[in-house]
MIMAR-249558 format. One record per residue (C-alpha): residue number from 1; x, y, z. Coordinates in steps of 0.2 Angstrom, whole numbers, plus 5000, padded with zeros to 4 digits. Layout:
# MIMAR-249558
+--------+------+------+------+
| vexvex |    u |    v |    w |
+--------+------+------+------+
|    NUM |    X |    Y |    Z |
...
+--------+------+------+------+
# end
This chain:
# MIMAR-249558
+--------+------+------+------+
| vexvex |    u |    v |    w |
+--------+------+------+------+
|      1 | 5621 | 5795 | 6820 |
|      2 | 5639 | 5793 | 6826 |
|      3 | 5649 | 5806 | 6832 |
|      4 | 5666 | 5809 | 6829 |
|      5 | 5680 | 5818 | 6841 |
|      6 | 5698 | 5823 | 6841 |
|      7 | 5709 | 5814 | 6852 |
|      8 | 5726 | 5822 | 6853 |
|      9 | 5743 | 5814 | 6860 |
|     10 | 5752 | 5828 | 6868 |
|     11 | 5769 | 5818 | 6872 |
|     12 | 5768 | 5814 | 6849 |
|     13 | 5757 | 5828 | 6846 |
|     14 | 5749 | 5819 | 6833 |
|     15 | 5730 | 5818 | 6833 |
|     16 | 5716 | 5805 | 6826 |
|     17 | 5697 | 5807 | 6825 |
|     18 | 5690 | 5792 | 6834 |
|     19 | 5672 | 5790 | 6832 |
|     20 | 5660 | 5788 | 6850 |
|     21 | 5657 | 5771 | 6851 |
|     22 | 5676 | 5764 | 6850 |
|     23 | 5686 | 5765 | 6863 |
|     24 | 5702 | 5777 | 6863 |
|     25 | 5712 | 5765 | 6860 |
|     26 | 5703 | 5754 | 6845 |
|     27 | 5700 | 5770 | 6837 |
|     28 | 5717 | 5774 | 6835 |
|     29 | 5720 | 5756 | 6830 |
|     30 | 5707 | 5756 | 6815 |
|     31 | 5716 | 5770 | 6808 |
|     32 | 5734 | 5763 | 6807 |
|     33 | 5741 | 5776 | 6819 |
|     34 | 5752 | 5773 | 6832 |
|     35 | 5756 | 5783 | 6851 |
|     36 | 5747 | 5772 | 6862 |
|     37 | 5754 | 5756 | 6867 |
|     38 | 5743 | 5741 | 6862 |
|     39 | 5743 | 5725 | 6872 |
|     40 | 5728 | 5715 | 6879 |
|     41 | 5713 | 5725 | 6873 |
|     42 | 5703 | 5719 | 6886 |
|     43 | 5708 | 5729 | 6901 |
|     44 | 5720 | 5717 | 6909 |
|     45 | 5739 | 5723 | 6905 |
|     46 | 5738 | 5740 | 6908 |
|     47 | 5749 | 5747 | 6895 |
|     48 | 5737 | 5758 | 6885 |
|     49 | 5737 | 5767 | 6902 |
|     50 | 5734 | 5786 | 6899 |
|     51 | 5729 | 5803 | 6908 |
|     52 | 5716 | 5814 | 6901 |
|     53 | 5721 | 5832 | 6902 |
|     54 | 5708 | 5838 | 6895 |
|     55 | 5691 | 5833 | 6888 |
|     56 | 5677 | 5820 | 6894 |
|     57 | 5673 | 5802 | 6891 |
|     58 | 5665 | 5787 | 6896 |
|     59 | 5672 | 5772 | 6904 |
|     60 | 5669 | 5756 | 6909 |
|     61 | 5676 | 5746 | 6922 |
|     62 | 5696 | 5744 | 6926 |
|     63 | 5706 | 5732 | 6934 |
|     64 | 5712 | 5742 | 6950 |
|     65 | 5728 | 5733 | 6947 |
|     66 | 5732 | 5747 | 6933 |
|     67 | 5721 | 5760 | 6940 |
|     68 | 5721 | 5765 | 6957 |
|     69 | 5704 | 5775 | 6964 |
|     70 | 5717 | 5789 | 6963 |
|     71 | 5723 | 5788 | 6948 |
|     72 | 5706 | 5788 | 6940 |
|     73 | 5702 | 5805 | 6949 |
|     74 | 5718 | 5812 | 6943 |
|     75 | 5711 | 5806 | 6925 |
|     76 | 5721 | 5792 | 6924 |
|     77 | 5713 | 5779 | 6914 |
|     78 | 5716 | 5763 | 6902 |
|     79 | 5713 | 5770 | 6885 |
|     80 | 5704 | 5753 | 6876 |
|     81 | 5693 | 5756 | 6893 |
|     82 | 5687 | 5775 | 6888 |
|     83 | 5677 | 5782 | 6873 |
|     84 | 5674 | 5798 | 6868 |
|     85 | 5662 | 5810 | 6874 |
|     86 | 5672 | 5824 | 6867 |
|     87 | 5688 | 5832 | 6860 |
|     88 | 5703 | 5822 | 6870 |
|     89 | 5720 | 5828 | 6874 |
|     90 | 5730 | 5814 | 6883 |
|     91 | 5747 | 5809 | 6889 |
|     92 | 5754 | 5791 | 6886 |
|     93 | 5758 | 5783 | 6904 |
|     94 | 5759 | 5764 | 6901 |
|     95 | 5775 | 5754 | 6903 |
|     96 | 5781 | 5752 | 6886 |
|     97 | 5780 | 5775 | 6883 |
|     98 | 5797 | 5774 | 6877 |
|     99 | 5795 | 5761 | 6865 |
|    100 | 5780 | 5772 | 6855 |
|    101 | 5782 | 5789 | 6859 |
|    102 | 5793 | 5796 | 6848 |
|    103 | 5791 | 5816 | 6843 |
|    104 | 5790 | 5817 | 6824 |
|    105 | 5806 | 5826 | 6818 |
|    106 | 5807 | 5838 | 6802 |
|    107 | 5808 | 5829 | 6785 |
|    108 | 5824 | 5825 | 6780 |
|    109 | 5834 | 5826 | 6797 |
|    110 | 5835 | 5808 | 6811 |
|    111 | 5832 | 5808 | 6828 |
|    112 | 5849 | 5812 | 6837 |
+--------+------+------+------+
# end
């Protein structure tokens, strides 16, 4: 039976359950949501680059590229690399950050 955990964006604050057998990031995609930065999928651009601060997961392999030995024991990870092994709270990393992370603002005011 598949278990399901809470992975939280803390530069959004918005949060998704994403279920243990997709990655961080393909969870977040099969639910329409948005704060992560989507480009190959595969491992290879390192944009969905983010740092777990707090939780645990599993990951296969990355492309040293994107994520240095260092990085990975600072919890630096590529998010369409990880899944799941608990509740996640991450920070957004990859290049295009500014592009999707946008706090939410109050109904019926904009962004200044």
């Amino acid at each position: 039976m598949p278990k399901h955990y809470t992975i939280t964006i803390e530069d959004t604050g918005e949060s998704y359950r994403c279920v243990d057998w997709r990655s961080v990031l393909h969870g977040m995609e099969a639910l329409g949501k948005k704060g992560i930065p989507v480009g190959c999928r595969s491992g290879g651009c390192g944009v969905c680059k983010v740092q777990v601060l707090d939780g645990s997961y599993s990951q296969r392999v990355m492309s040293r590229a994107h994520v240095s030995e260092q990085d990975e024991a600072g919890g630096c990870v590529l998010s369409c690399r990880v899944t799941p092994t608990s509740d996640l709270r991450i920070r957004v990393l990859g290049t295009m950050k500014k592009t999707v992370c946008r706090p939410a603002t109050p109904t019926g005011t904009s962004p200044v």
